[in-house]
ROTIDO-69491 format. One record per residue (C-alpha): residue number from 1; residue in one letter; chain; x, y, z. Coordinates in pm, whole numbers, plus 32768, in hexadecimal, padded with zeros to 4 digits. Each point is the difference from the previous one (the first is absolute). Layout:
N
palum keke nufi x y z
NUM A A X Y Z
...
***
This chain:
506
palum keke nufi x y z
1 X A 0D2F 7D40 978C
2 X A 7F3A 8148 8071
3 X A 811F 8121 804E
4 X A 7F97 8041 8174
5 X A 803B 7E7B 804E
6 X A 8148 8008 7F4D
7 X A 807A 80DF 80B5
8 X A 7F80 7F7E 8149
9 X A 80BE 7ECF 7F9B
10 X A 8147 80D9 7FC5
11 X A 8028 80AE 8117
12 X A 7FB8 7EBF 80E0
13 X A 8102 7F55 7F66
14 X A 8103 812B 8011
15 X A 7F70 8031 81AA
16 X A 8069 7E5F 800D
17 X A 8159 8040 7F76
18 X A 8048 8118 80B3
19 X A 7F82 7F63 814F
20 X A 80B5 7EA7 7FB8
21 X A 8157 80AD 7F83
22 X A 7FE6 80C8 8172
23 X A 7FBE 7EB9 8087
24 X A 812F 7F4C 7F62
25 X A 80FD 8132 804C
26 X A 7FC2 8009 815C
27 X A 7FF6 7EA5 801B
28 X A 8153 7FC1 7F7D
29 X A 8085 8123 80F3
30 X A 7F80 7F24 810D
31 X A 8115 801A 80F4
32 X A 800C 7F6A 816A
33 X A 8085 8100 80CA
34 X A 7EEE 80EC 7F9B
35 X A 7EDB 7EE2 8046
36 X A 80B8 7FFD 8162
37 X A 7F87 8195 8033
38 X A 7EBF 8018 8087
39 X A 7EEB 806D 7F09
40 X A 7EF2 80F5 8027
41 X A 7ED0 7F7F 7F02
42 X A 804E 7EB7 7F28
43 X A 817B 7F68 7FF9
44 X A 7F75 7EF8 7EAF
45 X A 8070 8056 7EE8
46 X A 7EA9 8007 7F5F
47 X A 7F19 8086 810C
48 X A 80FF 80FB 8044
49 X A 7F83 80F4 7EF2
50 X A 7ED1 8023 80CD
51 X A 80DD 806E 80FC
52 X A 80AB 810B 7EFD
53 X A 7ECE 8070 7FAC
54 X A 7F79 804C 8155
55 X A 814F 80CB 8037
56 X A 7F7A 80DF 7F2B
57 X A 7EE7 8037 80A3
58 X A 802C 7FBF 817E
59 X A 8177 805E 8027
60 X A 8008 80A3 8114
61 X A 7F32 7E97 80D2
62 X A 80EF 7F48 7F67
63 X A 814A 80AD 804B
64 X A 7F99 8073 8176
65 X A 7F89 7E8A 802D
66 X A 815F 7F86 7F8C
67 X A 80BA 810F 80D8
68 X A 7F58 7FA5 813B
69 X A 8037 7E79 7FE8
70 X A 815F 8030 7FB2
71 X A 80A6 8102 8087
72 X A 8128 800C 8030
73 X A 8023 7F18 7EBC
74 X A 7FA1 7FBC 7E90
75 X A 7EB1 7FC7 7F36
76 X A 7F9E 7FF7 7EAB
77 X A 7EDC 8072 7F05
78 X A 7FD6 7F7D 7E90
79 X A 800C 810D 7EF8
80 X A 7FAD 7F67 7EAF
81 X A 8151 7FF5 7F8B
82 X A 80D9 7FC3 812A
83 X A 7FD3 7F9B 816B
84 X A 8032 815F 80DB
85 X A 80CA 7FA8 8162
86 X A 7F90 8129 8108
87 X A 80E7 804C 80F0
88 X A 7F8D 8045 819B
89 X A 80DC 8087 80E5
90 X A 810B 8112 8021
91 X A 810D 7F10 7FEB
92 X A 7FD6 7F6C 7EBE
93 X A 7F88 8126 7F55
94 X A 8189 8075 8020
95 X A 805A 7EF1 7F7B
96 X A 7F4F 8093 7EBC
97 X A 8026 8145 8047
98 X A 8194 7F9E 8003
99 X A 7FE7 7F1A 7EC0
100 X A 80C3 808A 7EC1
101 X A 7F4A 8048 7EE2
102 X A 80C4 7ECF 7F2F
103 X A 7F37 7F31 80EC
104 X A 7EB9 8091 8064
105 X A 7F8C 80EB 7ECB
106 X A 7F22 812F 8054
107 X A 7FEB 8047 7E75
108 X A 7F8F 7EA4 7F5B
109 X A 7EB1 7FD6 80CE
110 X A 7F9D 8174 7FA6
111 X A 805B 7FC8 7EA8
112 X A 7F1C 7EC2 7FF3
113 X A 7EEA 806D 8107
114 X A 7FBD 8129 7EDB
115 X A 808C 7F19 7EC5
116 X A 80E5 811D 7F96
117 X A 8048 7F6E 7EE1
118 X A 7EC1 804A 7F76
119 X A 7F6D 812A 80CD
120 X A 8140 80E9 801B
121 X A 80B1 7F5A 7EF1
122 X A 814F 80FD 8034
123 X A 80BE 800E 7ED8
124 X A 8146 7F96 80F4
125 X A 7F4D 7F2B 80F5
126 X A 8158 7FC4 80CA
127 X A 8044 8164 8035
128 X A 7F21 8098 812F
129 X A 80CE 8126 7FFC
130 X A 7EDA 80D8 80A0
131 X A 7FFE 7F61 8119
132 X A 8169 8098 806B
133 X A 7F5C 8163 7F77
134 X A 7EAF 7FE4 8108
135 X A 80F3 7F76 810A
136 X A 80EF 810F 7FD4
137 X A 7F92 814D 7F56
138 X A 7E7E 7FF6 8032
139 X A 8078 7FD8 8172
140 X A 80F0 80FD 8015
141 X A 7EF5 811D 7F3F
142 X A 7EFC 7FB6 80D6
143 X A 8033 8143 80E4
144 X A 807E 80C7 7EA9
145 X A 7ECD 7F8F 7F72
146 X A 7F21 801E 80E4
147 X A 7F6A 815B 7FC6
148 X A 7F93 7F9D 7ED1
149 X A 7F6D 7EAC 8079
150 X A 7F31 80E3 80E2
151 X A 7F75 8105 7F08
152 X A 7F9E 7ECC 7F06
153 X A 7F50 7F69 8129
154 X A 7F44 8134 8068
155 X A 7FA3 8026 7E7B
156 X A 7FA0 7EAE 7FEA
157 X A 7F32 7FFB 8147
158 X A 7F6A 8120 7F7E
159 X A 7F80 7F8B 7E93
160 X A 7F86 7EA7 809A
161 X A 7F53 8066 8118
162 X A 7F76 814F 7FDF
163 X A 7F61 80AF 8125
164 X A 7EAB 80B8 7FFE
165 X A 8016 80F7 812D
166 X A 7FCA 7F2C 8136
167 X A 7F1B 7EFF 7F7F
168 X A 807C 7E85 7FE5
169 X A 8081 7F60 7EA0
170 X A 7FE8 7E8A 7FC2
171 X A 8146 7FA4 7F8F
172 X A 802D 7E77 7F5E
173 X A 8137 7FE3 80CF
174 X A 80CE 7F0C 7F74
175 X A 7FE7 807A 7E97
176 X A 8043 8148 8059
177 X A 8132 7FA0 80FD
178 X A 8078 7F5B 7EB7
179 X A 7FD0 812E 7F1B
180 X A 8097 80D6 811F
181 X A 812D 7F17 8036
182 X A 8036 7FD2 7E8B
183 X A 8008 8177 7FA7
184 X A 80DE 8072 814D
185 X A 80F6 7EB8 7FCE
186 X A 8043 805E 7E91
187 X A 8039 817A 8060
188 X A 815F 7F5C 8030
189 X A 8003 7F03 7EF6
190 X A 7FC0 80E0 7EC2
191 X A 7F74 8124 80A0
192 X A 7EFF 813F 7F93
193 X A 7F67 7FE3 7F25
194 X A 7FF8 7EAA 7FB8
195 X A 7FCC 7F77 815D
196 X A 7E98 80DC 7FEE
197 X A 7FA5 7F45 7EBA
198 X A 7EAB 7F5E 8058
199 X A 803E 7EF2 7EEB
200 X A 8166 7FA6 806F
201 X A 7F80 7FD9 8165
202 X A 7EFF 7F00 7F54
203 X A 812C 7F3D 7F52
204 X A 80F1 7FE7 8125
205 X A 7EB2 7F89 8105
206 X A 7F8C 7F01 7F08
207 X A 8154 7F80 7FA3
208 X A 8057 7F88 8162
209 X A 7EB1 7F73 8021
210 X A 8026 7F3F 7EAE
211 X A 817C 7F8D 8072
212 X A 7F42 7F79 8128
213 X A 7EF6 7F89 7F7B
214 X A 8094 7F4A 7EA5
215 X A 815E 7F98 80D5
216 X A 7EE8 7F2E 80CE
217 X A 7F57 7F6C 7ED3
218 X A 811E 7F95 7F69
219 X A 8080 7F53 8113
220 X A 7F20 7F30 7FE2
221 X A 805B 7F52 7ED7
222 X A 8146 7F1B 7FBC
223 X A 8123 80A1 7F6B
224 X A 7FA2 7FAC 7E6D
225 X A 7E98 809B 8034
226 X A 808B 8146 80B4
227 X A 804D 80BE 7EB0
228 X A 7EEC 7F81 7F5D
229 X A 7F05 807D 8109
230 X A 80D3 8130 800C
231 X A 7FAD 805D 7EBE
232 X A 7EA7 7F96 8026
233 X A 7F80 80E4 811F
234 X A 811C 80F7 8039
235 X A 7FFD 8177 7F98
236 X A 80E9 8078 809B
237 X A 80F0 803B 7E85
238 X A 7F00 8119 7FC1
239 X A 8026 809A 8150
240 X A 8188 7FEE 7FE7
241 X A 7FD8 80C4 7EA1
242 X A 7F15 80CC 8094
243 X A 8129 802D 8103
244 X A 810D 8056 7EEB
245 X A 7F2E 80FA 7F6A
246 X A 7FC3 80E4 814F
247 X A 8156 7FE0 804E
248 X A 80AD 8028 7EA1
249 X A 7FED 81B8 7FE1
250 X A 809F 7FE3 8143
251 X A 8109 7F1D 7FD4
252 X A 8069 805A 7ED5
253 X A 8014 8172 8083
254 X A 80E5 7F98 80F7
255 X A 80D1 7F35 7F2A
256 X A 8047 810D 7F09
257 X A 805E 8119 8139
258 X A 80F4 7EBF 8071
259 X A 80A4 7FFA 7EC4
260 X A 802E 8180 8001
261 X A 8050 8061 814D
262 X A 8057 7EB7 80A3
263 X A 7F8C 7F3F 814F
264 X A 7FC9 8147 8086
265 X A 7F69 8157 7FBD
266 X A 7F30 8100 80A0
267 X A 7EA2 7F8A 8091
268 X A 8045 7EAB 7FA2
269 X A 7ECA 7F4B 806A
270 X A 801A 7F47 8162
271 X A 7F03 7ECE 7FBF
272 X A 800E 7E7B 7FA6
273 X A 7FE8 800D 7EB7
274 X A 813E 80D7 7FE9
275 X A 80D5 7F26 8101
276 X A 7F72 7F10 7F24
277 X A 8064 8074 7E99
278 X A 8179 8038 80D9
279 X A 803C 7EAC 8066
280 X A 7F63 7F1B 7EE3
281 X A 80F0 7F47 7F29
282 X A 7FC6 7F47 7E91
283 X A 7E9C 7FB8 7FA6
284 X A 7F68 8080 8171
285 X A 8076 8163 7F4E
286 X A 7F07 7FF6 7F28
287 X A 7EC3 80DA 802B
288 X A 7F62 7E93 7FDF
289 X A 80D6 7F7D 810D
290 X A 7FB5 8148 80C9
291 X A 7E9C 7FD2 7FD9
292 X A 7FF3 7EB0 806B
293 X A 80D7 802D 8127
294 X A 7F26 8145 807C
295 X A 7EBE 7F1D 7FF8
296 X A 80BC 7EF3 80D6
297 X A 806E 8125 8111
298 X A 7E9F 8075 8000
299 X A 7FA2 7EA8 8047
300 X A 80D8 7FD0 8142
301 X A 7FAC 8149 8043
302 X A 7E3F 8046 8009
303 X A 7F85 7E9F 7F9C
304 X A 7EDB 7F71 80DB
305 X A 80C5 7F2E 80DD
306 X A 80E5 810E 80AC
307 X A 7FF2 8192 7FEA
308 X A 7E96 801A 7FA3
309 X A 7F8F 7EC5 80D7
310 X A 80E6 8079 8132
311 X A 7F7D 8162 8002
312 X A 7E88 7F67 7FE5
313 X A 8053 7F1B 8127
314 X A 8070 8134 80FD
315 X A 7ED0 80DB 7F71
316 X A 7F10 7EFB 8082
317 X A 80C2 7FD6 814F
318 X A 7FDB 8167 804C
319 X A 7E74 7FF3 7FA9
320 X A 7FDB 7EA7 80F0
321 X A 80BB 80B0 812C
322 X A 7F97 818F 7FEB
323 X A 808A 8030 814D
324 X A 8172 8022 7F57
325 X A 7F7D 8107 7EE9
326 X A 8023 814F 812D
327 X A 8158 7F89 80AE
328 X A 809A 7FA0 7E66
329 X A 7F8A 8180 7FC3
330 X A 808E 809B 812A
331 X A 814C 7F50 7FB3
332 X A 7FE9 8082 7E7A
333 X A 7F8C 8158 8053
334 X A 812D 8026 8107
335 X A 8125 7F64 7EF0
336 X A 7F77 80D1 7EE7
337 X A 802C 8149 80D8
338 X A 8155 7FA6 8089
339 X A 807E 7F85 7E72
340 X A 7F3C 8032 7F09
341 X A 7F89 7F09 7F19
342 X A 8133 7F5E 7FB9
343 X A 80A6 7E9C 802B
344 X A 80AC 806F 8110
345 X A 7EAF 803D 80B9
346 X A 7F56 7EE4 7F5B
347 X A 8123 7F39 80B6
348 X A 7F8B 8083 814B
349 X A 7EC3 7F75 7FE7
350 X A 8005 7EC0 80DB
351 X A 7E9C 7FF9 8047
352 X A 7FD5 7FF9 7E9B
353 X A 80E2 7EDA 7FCB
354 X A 7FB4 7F55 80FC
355 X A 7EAA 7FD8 7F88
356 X A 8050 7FB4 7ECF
357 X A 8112 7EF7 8065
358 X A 7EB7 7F71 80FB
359 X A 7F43 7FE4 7EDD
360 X A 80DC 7F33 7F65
361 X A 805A 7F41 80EF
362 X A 7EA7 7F61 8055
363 X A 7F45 8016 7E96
364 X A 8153 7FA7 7F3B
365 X A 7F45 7FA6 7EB2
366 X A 8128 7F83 7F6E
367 X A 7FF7 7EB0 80B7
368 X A 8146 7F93 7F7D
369 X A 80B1 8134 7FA1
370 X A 811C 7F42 7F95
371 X A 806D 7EC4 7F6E
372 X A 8144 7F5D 7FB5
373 X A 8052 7EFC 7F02
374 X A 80CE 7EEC 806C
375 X A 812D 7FE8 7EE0
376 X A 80BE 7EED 80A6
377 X A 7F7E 7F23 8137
378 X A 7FEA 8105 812C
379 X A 804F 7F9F 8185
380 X A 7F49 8099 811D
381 X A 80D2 803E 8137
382 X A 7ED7 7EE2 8081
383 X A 80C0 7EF8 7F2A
384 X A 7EE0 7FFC 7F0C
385 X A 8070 8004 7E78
386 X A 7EF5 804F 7F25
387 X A 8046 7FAE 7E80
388 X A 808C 80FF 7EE0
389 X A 7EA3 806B 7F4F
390 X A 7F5E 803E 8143
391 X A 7F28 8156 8055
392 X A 8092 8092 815E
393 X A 7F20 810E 80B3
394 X A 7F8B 8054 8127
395 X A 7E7F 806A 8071
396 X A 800F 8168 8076
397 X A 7E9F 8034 8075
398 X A 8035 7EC9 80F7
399 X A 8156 806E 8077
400 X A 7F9C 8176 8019
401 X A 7EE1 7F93 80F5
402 X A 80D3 7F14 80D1
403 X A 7FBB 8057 8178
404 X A 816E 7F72 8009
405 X A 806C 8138 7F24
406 X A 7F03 810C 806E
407 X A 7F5C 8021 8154
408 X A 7E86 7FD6 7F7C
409 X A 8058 7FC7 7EBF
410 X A 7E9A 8008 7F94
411 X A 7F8D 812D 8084
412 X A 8057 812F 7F2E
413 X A 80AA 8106 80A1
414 X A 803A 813C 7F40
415 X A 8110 8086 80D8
416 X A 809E 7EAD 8020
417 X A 813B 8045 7F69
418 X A 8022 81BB 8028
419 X A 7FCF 7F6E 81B2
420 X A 814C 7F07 7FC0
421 X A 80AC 8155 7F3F
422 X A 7FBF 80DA 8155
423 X A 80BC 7EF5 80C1
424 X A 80FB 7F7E 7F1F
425 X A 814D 8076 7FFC
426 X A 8091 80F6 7EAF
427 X A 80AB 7E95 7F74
428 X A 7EE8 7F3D 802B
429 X A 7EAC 810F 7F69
430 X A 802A 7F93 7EA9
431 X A 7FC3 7EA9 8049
432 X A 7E94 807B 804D
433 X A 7FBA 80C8 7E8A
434 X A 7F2E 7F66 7F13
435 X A 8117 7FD3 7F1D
436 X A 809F 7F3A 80DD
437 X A 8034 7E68 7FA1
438 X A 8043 7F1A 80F6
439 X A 7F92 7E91 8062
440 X A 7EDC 8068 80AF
441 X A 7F90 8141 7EF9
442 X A 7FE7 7F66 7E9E
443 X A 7F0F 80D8 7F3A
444 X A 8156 8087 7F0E
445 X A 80A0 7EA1 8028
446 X A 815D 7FB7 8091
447 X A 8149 7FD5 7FB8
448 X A 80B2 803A 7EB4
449 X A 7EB1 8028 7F42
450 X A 7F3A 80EA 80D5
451 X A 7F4D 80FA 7F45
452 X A 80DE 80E8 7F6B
453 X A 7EFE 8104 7FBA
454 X A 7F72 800D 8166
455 X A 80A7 8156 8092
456 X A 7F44 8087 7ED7
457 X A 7ECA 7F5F 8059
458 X A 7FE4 8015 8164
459 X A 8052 8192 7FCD
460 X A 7EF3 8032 7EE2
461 X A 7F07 7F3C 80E3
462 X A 805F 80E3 813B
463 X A 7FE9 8126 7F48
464 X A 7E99 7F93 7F7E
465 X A 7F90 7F98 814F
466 X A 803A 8134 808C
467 X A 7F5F 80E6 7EE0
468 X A 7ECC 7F34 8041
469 X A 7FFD 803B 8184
470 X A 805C 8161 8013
471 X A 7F09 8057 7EE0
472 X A 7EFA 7F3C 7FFF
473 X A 7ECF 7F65 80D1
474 X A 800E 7EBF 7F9D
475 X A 7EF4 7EE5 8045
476 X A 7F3D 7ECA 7F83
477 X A 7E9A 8015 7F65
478 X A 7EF5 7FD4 80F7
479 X A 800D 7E9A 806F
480 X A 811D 7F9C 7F49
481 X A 8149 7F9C 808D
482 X A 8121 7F2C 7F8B
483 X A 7FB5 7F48 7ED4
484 X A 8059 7EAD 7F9D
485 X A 8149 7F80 7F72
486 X A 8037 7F65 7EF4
487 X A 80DC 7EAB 8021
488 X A 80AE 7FA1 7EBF
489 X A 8162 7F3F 7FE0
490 X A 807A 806B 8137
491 X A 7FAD 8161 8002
492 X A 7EE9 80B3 80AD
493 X A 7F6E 811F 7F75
494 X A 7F4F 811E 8093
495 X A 7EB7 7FD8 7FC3
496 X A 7F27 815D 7F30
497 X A 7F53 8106 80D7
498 X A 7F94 8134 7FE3
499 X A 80B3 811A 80F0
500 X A 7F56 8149 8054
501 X A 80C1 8142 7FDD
502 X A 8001 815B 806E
503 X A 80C8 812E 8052
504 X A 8067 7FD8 8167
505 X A 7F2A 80B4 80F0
506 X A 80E9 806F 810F
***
């Protein structure tokens, strides 16, 4: 038998069993009350993989379809390995919002959305000690590090998108927002020189993308295949010993000053990788553990669905609605001469994050920017029990633009949220911030597992936005505008474009 035709043969037989051992799984998790929940594609067990597969690519049809014919109430999309029940209305999204994590898990779906078991593959993979370290200490250093933030920005800015006099530079934006982001997030994660190192940029951006990217793959396969594709098609070993040996001089520098002069000593370096090397225990001491755990913060922190995706996202707002580009300057040029760049001033500027928050608010690309995992069988406050094993989200894009949440919802309003600010009372103006979670603003999710990382994020992204508008023209080419997104798994993209630069002319 000719090669090419045996393995034709192969892989059709290893596609059958795959298909038919998704088949029988969800079949035998057939359960009535979730038949009972309306369903947005195919509710058969069979057809319903076509269903799963057009979530990937029609998402946000799908979930705004289900919102609108059930709200207030429940629907439910097939993934391919477990039936996903969406949530509409305020009501019963505090019912999750309220849920304990012994019963609705924020943790399990990330871990199998990305298959960490194979793509992060942490030497303790029940310890997420760094979570408590972004949600506590890269919080509390954001205004003591934010000098430096700024001077790695303006060098970044700088090397990526160098001016000639007053002409305009063609910038591909999204790969230099990345390279920009990259370098100015991991001023505070390992800091100069490292952060500048053009190589160790590439290895942190192509990580996350391969976590994505494999984490997806793999899921597609029943549990005995997973390690075998893993092993198959993943890379990512290399990139974590590629990892271990930027990190290792440093580490080991560090360790050895420890040992002499203790926990603390003079100009003891403020930056993740040393609250890092201060709180790991056992094996996650190691410079292997280290390294491993560094490439996993780097992934919540720049991959392509959040920092470098939400920054993209505002950019092409801003060049879709130039009217906002002279009153955004005027409130930037009249902070920066009361306080300086500093967080304090960044803080003050409400146009800024208002537009920002607006932003995300009506192009939320994270359509379900959470999802719990139902441990034991879960009651809504409806009297609706959905079974243990059960996805929980809820659609942000289609609650964000509810005309029942926000006065036309559709229509983007810049100002939206810095016009409630002017009116609200002192109690009630953080409610309005972009870092803000509530049951009508989703974009950092809700409840006990909203982003941890997202005072750091919204302030990196503020303090971008307003570099950009107080020193540069910025514009699409001639003809362009908004480009495309791209629609995969639930998560839309911001499509590439080129963005003119120059030096701003008055």
């Amino acid at each position: 038998m000719p090669a090419d035709e045996f393995s034709l043969k192969v892989s059709f037989l290893v596609g059958f069993f795959i298909v038919l051992s998704l088949f029988v799984s969800r079949y035998f998790r057939r359960d009535p009350v979730l038949d009972a929940i309306p369903t947005v594609g195919f509710s058969d067990p069979i057809l319903s993989y076509l269903s799963a597969v057009r979530f990937y690519f029609d998402g946000v049809r799908m979930l705004k379809d289900g919102y609108q014919k059930t709200r207030p109430g429940l629907f439910k999309i097939a993934s391919f390995r477990r039936w996903m029940v969406l949530v509409a209305g305020s009501q019963l999204i505090e019912d999750v919002k309220r849920a304990s994590d012994d019963v609705l898990s924020g943790i399990e779906p990330m871990i199998e959305f990305i298959q960490a078991e194979y793509t992060l593959d942490l030497l303790d993979m029940n310890d997420f000690f760094h979570i408590d370290i972004i949600r506590s200490k890269l919080t509390r250093n954001i205004a003591v590090t934010f000098k430096e933030v700024r001077e790695e920005l303006i060098m970044a800015m700088d090397d990526f998108i160098p001016m000639c006099g007053d002409e305009w530079v063609k910038v591909p934006i999204q790969e230099t927002l990345q390279r920009v982001i990259c370098r100015t997030t991991n001023r505070i994660f390992v800091g100069a020189p490292l952060c500048r190192d053009y190589d160790y940029q590439t290895l942190n951006l192509t990580f996350a993308v391969n976590v994505f990217k494999f984490g997806m793959i793999i899921n597609l396969f029943p549990k005995p295949f997973k390690p075998i594709v893993s092993l198959m098609l993943s890379n990512l070993p290399s990139q974590i010993q590629q990892e271990i040996e930027f990190i290792r001089p440093m580490v080991e520098e560090r360790f050895a000053i420890m040992e002499e002069y203790g926990e603390d000593w003079d100009d003891k370096p403020n930056d993740m990788l040393m609250w890092l090397m201060s709180e790991a225990k056992g094996v996650e001491r190691s410079v292997e553990g280290l390294a491993r755990r560094m490439l996993l913060v780097n992934f919540a922190s720049i991959h392509t669905t959040s920092l470098a995706s939400m920054f993209t996202q505002v950019l092409y707002r801003l060049l879709a609605n130039p009217e906002y580009i002279e009153p955004l300057r005027q409130e930037v040029d009249a902070v920066i001469k009361e306080e300086g760049w500093t967080k304090a001033g960044i803080d003050k500027m409400y146009k800024i994050d208002s537009f920002i928050r607006e932003t995300l608010r009506v192009d939320c690309f994270i359509l379900l920017p959470f999802i719990r995992l139902a441990l034991r069988p879960f009651t809504f406050s409806n009297g609706v029990t959905v079974p243990a094993g059960t996805f929980i989200s809820i659609p942000a894009r289609a609650t964000q633009t509810d005309e029942r949440n926000y006065p036309n919802a559709d229509e983007f309003d810049g100002f939206r949220f810095a016009k409630l600010n002017e009116t609200a009372n002192d109690s009630t103006t953080s409610r309005h911030q972009a870092v803000a979670t509530s049951s009508e603003n989703l974009f950092f999710g809700l409840g006990l597992h909203a982003c941890p990382g997202r005072f750091f994020v919204v302030n990196e992204v503020k303090a971008m936005f307003a570099h950009i508008v107080a020193t540069y023209d910025v514009k699409f080419e001639d003809g362009k505008g908004v480009p495309r997104e791209l629609c995969i798994a639930g998560l839309h993209f911001p499509g590439k474009a080129n963005v003119l630069f120059r030096t701003r002319q008055k």
